[in-house]
TIFI-193942 format. One record per residue (C-alpha): residue in one letter; x, y, z. Coordinates in steps of 0.25 Angstrom, whole numbers, plus 5000, padded with zeros to 4 digits. Layout:
BEGIN
+-------+------+------+------+
: kolza :   c1 :   c2 :   c3 :
+-------+------+------+------+
:     A :    X :    Y :    Z :
...
+-------+------+------+------+
END
This chain:
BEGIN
+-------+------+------+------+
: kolza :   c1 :   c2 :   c3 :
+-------+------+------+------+
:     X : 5544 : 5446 : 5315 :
:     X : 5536 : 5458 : 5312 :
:     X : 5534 : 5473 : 5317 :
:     X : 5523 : 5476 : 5326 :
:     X : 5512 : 5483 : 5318 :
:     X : 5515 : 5499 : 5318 :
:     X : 5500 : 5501 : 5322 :
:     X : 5504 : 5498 : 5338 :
:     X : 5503 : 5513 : 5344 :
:     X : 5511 : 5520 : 5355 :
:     X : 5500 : 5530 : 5363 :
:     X : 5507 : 5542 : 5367 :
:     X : 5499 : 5553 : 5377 :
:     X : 5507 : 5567 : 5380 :
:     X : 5520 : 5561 : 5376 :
:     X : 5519 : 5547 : 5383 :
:     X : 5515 : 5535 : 5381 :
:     X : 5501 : 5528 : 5383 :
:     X : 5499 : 5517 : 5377 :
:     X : 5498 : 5509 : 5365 :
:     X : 5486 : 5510 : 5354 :
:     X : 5486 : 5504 : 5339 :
:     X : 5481 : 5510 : 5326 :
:     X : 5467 : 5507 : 5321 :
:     X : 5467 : 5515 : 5309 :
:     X : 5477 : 5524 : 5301 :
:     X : 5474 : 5535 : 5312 :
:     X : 5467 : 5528 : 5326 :
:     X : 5475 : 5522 : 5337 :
:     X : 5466 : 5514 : 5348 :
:     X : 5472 : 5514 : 5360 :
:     X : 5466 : 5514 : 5375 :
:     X : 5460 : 5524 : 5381 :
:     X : 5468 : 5525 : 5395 :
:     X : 5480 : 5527 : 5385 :
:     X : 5475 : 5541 : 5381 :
:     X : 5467 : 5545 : 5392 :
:     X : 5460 : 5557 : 5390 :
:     X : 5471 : 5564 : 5381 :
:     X : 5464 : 5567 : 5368 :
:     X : 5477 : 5565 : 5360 :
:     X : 5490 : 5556 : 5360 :
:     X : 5501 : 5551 : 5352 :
:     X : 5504 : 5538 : 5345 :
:     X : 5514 : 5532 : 5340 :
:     X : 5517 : 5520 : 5331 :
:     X : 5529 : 5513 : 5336 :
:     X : 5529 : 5504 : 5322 :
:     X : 5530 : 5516 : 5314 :
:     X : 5538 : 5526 : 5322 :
:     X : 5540 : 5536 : 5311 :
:     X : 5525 : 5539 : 5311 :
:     X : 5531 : 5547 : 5326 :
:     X : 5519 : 5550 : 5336 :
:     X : 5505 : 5552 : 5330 :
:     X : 5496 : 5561 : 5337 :
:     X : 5483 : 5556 : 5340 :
:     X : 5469 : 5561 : 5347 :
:     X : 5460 : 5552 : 5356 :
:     X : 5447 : 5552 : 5347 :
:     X : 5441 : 5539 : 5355 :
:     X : 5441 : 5535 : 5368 :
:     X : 5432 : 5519 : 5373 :
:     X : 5422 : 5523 : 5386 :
:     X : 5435 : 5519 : 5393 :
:     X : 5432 : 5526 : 5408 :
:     X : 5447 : 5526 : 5413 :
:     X : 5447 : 5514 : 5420 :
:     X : 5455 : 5503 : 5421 :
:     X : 5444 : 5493 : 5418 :
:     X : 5435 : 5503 : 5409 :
:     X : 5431 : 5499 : 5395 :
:     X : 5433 : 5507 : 5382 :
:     X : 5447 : 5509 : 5386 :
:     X : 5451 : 5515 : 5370 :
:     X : 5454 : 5525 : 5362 :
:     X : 5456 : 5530 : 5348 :
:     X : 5467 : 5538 : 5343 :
:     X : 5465 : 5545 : 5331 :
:     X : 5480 : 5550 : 5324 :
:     X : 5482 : 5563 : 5319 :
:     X : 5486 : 5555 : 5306 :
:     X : 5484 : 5542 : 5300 :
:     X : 5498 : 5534 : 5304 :
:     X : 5497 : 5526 : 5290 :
:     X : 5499 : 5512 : 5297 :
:     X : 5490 : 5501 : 5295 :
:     X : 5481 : 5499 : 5307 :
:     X : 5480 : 5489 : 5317 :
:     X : 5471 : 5476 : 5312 :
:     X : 5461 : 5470 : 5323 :
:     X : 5461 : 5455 : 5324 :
:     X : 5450 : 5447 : 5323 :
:     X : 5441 : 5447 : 5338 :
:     X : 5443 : 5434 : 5342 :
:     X : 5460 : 5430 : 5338 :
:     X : 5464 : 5436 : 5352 :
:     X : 5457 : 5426 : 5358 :
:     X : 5460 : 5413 : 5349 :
:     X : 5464 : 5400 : 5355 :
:     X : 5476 : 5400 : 5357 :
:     X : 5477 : 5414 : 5360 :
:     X : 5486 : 5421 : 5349 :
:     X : 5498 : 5432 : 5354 :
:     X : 5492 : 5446 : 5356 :
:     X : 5504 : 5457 : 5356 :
:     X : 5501 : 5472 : 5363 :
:     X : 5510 : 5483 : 5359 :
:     X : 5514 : 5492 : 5371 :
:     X : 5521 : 5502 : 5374 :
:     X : 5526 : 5498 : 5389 :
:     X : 5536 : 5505 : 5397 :
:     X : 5550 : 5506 : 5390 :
:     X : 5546 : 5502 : 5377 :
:     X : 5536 : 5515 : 5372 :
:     X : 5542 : 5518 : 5361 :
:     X : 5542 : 5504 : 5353 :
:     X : 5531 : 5497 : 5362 :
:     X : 5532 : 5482 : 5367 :
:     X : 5524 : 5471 : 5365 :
:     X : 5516 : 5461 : 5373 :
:     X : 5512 : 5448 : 5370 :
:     X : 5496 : 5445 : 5376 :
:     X : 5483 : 5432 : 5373 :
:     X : 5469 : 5434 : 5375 :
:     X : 5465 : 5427 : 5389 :
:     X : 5452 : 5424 : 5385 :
:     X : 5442 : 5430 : 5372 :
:     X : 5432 : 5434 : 5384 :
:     X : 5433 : 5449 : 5386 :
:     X : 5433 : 5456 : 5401 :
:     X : 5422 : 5464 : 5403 :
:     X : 5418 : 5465 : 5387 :
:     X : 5431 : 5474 : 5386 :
:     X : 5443 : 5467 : 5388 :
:     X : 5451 : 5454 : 5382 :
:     X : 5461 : 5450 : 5395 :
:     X : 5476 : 5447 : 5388 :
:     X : 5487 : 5440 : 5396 :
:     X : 5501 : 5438 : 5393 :
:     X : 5507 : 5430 : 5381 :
:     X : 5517 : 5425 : 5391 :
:     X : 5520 : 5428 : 5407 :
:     X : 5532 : 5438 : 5402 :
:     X : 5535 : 5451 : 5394 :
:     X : 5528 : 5462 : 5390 :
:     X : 5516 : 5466 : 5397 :
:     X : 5504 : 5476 : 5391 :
:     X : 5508 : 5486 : 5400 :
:     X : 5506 : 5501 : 5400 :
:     X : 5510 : 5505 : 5386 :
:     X : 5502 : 5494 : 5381 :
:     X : 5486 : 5501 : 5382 :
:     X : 5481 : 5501 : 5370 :
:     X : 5490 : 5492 : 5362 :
:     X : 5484 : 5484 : 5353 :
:     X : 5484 : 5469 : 5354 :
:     X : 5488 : 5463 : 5342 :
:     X : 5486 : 5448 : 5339 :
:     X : 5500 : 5444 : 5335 :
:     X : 5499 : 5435 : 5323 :
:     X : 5489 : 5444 : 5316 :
:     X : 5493 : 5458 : 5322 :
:     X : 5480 : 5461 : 5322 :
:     X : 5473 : 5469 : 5334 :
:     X : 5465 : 5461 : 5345 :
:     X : 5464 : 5472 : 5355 :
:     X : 5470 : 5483 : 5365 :
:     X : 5477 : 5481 : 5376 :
:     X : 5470 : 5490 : 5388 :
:     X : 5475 : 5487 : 5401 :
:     X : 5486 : 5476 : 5408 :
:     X : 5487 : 5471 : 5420 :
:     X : 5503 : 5469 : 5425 :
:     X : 5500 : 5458 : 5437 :
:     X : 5491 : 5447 : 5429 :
:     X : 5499 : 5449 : 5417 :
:     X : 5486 : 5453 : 5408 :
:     X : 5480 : 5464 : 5400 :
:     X : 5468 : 5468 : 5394 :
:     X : 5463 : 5470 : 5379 :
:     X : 5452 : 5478 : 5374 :
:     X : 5449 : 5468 : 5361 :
:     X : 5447 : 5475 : 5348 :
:     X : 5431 : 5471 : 5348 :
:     X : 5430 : 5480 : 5361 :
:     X : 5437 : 5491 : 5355 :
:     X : 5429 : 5493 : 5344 :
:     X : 5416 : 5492 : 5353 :
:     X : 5424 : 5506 : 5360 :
:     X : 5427 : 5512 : 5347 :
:     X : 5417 : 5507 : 5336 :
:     X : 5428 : 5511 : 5323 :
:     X : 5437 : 5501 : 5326 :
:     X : 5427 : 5490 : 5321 :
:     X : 5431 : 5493 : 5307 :
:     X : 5443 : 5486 : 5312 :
:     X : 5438 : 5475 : 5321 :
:     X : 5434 : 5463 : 5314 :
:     X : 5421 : 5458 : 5316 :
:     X : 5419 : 5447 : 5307 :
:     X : 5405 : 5446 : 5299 :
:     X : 5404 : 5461 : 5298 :
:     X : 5406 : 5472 : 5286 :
:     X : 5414 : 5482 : 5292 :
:     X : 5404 : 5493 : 5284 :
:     X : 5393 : 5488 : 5291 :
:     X : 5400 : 5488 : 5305 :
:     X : 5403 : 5503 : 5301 :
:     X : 5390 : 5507 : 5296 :
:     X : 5384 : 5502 : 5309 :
:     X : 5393 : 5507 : 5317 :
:     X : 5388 : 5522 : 5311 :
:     X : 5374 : 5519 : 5313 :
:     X : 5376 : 5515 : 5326 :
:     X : 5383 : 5527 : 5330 :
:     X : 5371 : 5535 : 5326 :
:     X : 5362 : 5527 : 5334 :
:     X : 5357 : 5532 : 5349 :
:     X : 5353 : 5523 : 5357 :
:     X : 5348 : 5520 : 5372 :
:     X : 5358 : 5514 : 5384 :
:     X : 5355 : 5499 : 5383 :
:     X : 5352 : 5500 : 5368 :
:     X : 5365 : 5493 : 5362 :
:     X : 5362 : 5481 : 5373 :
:     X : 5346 : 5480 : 5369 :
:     X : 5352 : 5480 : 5354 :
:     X : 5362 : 5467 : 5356 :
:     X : 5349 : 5460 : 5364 :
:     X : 5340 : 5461 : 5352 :
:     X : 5352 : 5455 : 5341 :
:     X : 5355 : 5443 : 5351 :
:     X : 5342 : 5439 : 5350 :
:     X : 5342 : 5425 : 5352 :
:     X : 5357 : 5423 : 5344 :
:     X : 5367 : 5416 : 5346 :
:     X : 5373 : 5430 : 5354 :
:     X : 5381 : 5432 : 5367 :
:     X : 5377 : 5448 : 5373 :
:     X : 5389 : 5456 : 5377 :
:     X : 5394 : 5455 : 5393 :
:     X : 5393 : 5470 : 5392 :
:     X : 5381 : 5478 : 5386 :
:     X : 5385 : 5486 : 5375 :
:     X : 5382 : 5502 : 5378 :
:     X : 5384 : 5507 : 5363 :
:     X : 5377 : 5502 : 5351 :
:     X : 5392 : 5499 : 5343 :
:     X : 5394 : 5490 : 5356 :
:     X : 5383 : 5482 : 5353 :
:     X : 5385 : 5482 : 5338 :
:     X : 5402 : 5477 : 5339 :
:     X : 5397 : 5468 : 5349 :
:     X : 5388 : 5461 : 5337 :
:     X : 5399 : 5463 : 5327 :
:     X : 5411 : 5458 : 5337 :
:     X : 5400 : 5445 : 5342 :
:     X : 5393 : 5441 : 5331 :
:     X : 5396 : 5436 : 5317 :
:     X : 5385 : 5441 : 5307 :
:     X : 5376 : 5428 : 5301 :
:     X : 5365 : 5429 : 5289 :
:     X : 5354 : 5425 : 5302 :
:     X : 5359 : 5436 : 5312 :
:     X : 5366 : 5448 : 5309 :
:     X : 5367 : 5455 : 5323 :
:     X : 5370 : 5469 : 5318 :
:     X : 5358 : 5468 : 5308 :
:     X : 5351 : 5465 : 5321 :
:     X : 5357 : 5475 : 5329 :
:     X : 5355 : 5487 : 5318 :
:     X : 5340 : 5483 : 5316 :
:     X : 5339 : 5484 : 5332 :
:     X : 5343 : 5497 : 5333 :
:     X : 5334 : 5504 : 5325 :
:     X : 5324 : 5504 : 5335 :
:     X : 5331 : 5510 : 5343 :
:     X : 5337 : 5522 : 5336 :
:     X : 5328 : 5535 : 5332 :
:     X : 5334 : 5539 : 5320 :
:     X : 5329 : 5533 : 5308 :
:     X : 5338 : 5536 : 5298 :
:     X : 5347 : 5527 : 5307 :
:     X : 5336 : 5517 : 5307 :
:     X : 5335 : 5515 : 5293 :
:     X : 5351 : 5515 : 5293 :
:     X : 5352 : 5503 : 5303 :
:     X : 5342 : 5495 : 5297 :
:     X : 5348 : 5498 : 5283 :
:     X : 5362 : 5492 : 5290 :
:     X : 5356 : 5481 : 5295 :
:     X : 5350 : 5477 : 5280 :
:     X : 5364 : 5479 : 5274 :
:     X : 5370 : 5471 : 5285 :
:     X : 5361 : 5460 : 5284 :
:     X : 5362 : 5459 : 5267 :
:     X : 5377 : 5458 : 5270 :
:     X : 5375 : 5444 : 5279 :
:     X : 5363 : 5438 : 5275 :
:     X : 5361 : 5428 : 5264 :
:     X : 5351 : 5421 : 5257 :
:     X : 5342 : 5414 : 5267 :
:     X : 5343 : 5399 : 5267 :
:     X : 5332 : 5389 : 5260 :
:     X : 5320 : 5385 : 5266 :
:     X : 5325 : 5373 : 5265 :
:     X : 5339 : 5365 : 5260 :
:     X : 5340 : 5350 : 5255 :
:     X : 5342 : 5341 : 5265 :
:     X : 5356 : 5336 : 5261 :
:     X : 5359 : 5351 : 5262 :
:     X : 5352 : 5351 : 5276 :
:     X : 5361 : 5339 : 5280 :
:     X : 5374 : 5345 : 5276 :
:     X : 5372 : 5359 : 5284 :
:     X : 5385 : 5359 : 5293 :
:     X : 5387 : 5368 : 5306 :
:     X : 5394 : 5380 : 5299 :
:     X : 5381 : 5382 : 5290 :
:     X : 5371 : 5380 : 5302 :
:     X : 5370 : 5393 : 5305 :
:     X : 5371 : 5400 : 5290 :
:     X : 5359 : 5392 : 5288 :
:     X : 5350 : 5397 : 5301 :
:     X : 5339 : 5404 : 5298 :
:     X : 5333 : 5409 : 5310 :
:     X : 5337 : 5411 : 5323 :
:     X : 5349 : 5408 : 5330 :
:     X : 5351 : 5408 : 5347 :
:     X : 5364 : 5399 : 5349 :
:     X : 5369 : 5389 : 5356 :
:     X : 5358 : 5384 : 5367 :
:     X : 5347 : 5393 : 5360 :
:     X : 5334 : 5393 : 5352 :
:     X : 5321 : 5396 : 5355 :
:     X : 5315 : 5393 : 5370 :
:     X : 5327 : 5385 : 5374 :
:     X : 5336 : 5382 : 5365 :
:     X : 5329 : 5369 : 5359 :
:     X : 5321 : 5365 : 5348 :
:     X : 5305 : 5368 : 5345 :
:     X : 5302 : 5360 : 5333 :
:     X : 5309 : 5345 : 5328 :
:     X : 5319 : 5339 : 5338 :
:     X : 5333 : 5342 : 5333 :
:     X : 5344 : 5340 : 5342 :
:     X : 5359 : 5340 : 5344 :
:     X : 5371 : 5350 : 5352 :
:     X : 5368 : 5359 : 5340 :
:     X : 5354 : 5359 : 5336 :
:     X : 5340 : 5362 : 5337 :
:     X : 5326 : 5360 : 5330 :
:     X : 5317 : 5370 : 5328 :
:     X : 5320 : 5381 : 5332 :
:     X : 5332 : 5379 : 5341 :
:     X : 5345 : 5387 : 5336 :
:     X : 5361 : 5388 : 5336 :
:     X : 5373 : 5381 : 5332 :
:     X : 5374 : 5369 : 5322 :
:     X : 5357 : 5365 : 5324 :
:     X : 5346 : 5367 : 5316 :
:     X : 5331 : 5368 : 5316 :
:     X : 5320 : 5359 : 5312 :
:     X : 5331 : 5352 : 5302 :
:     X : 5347 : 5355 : 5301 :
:     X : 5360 : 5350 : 5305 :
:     X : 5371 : 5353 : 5313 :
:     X : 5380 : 5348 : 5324 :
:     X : 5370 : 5340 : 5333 :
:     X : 5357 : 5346 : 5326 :
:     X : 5346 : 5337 : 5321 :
:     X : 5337 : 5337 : 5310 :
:     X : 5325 : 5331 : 5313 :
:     X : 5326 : 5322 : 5324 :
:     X : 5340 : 5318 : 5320 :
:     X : 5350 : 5320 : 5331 :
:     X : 5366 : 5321 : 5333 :
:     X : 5378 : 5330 : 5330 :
:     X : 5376 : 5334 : 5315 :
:     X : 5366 : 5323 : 5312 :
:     X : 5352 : 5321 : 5305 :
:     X : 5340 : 5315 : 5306 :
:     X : 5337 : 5304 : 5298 :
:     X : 5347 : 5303 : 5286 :
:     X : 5358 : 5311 : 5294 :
:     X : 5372 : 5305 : 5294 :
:     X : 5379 : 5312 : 5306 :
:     X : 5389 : 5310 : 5316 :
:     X : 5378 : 5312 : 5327 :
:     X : 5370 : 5303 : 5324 :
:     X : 5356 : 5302 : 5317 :
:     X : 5343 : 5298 : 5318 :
:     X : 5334 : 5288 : 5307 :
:     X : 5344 : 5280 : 5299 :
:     X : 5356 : 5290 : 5301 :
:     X : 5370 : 5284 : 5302 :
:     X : 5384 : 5290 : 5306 :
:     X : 5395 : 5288 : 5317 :
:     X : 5386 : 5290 : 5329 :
:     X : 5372 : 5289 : 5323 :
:     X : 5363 : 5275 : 5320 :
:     X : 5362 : 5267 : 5309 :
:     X : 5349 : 5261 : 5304 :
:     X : 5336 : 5265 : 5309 :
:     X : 5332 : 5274 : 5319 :
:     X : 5324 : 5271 : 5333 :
:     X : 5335 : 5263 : 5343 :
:     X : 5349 : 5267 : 5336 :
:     X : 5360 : 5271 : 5345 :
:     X : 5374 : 5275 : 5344 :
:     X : 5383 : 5289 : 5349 :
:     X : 5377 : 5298 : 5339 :
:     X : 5362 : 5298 : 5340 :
:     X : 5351 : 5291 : 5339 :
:     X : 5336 : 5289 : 5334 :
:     X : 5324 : 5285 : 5341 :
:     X : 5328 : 5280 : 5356 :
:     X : 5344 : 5277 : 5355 :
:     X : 5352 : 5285 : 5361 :
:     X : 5367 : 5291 : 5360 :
:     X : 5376 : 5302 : 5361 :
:     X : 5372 : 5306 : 5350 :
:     X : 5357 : 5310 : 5354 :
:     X : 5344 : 5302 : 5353 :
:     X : 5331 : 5302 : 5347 :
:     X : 5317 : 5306 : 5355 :
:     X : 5322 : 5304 : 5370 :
:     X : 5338 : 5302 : 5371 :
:     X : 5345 : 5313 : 5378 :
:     X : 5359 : 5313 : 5372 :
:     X : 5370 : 5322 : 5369 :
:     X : 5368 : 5322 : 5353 :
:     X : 5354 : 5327 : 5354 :
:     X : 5340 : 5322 : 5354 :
:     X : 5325 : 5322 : 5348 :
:     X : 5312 : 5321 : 5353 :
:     X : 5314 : 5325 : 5367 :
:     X : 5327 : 5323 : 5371 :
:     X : 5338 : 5330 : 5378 :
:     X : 5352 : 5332 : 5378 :
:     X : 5364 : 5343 : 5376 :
:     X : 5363 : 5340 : 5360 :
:     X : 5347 : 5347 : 5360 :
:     X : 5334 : 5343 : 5361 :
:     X : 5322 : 5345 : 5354 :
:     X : 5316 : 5355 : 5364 :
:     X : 5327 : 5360 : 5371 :
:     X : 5341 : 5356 : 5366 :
:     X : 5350 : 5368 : 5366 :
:     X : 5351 : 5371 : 5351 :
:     X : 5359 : 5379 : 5344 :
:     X : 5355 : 5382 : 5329 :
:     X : 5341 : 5385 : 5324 :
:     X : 5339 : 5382 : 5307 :
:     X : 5323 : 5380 : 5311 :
:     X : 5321 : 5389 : 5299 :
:     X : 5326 : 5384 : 5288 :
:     X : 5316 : 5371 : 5288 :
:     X : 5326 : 5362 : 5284 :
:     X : 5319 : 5348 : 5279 :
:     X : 5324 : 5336 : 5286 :
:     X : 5334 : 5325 : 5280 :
:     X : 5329 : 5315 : 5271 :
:     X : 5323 : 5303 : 5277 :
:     X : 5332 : 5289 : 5275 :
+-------+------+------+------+
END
């Protein structure tokens, strides 16, 4: 057994209480907005270390919060009179409310009956999908106890075998037994200081700072931040948001909440670069485009050799695929026309020639789960020499492939020539594993296969001949 943490707030307004917040930093509360209303100053209390007494406070943030019920923004920031000299709350990492299974999220409230202690609830994520791009929908632990009712707006939600911060309860609703969270990736798109606290894995914090100040200086058009996010997606591998974002730090934590930094993109390089053109003020210009080289020196590395021995070709696995693409990179079911290869025949769930892109292929030459090199077909296999569990095509041999010579071979992992298989077939077969020449089938094809990783620039040489 252990103490609650001694950052869970009390909110009071003229003498009664509100609601619940949690300490940030030495000296900011978050709690809702609704709590506060339009009084510029309130008092809170820290029920975990009572000898601190009430601690005045003033309102110096508020979200775009409207007074409804269903309106977003629904935050604000407390600034205390003094720093309380207890250690902050810690925010989880985004994604470990919504683990499988679902961990025990604990809200701390201060319900009818119990304001002076406060009460705990126990809640789990009922799904990592967000309503409306604002809320995370939480249900019970269990069909009894406690409920998150009033006492409980703006109590942090705590992800109990870490005690660390996955959110704030904003609203509940008594007859389905639900309520509902901002997640902490929302509140810091409300109030862009609280991503010094949020992790966002691949990125400095200095640099998410020092953009955040240009960005403030920046004046832009309606429609600007939404134009911005067009441009970096591009042809990536990169899902927009449901809702357009209406400031420029929307669009910059949605990059650094929903994208992971890699030496081939670096999104808010990208995004930086954009905005210059659309910002009068060249000292700012010169400023972005000075962030954006230092962001870039941090993540990129020295570019891969024109070309790599073959035994170093043949032993790539999936995890280094996309370290070693060189140009671009569309995702799943992408790549230049439709999603299919242009150049050699490669094949496979997984792969391309040419310039097909995405997960685990290759271009031209390479490996990967269901790529070919060549002509060489099936799940991780070559062409010629290669040894794979898909199968190959010359004089390959492995657990599905043929053994001998190539032309009439068959077997569950591929074939060369005119067999057939599981596994895919050479020139005209149609199977699941993949195919050359002109055949079809969910593995790829050579003109229209839906590939998934594009290494058409590093000109890899092709496996050594038997």
């Amino acid at each position: 057994m252990r103490a609650s943490p001694a950052w869970h707030a009390r909110i009071d307004v003229e003498g009664a209480v509100e609601g619940a917040g949690f300490l940030v930093t030495d000296d900011t509360v978050l709690t809702c907005a609704h709590v506060v209303g339009r009084w510029p100053r309130a008092e809170v209390v820290f029920p975990g270390a009572r000898e601190l007494g009430p601690v005045a406070a003033e309102v110096v943030a508020r979200g775009v919060w409207a007074g409804g019920d269903t309106d977003p923004g629904d935050l604000a920031v407390l600034r205390l009179d003094r720093p309380v000299g207890i250690a902050p709350a810690v925010f989880a990492p985004l994604d470990d409310p919504y683990a499988t299974p679902p961990p025990k999220l604990i809200a701390y409230g201060f319900s009818q009956g119990y304001e002076e202690e406060g009460v705990q609830t126990e809640l789990r994520a009922t799904s990592h999908l967000l309503i409306r791009d604002e809320w995370a929908q939480l249900e019970y632990w269990r069909g009894y106890g406690q409920q998150a009712d009033r006492g409980f707006s703006g109590a942090a939600v705590m992800v109990e075998t870490s005690g660390q911060v996955a959110g704030m309860v904003v609203s509940q609703d008594a007859v389905t037994r639900n309520c509902r969270m901002i997640p902490a990736r929302v509140l810091a798109r409300h109030w862009a200081p609280l991503a010094d606290r949020v992790p966002t894995p691949g990125y400095r914090r200095e640099d998410t700072r020092r953009l955040r100040e240009l960005i403030e200086r920046a004046r832009v058009t309606p429609g600007t931040p939404g134009a911005l996010l067009q441009k970096v997606s591009g042809t990536r591998e990169f899902v927009l948001p449901v809702v357009e974002p209406d400031t420029l730090w929307a669009a910059v934590w949605y990059l650094l909440t929903e994208t992971t930094p890699r030496p081939d993109w670096l999104p808010l390089a990208d995004l930086a670069v954009h905005l210059i053109s659309y910002v009068d003020d060249e000292t700012l210009g010169d400023e972005l485009r000075a962030w954006a080289r230092s962001h870039r020196s941090t993540h990129d590395r020295a570019p891969a050799p024109e070309r790599l021995s073959r035994e170093t070709m043949w032993s790539v696995r999936e995890s280094s695929v996309h370290e070693l693409s060189a140009t671009t990179w569309t995702g799943p079911a992408s790549a230049e026309g439709t999603a299919a290869a242009t150049d050699t025949a490669g094949t496979g769930v997984g792969g391309t020639a040419g310039t097909g892109t995405g997960l685990g292929g290759t271009g031209d030459t390479g490996t990967g789960p269901r790529s070919a090199a060549g002509t060489g077909t099936g799940a991780g296999g070559t062409a010629d020499t290669g040894t794979d569990p898909g199968g190959t095509a010359g004089t390959s041999t492995g657990p599905g492939g043929t053994a001998g010579t190539a032309g009439t071979s068959t077997g569950p992992g591929s074939a060369a020539g005119t067999g057939t298989g599981p596994g895919g077939t050479a020139d005209t077969g149609t199977d699941p594993g993949g195919t050359t020449g002109i055949s079809t089938g969910p593995g790829g094809t050579a003109e229209g296969g839906p590939a998934v990783t594009a290494l058409g620039s590093v000109g890899l040489p092709p496996p050594p001949a038997p």
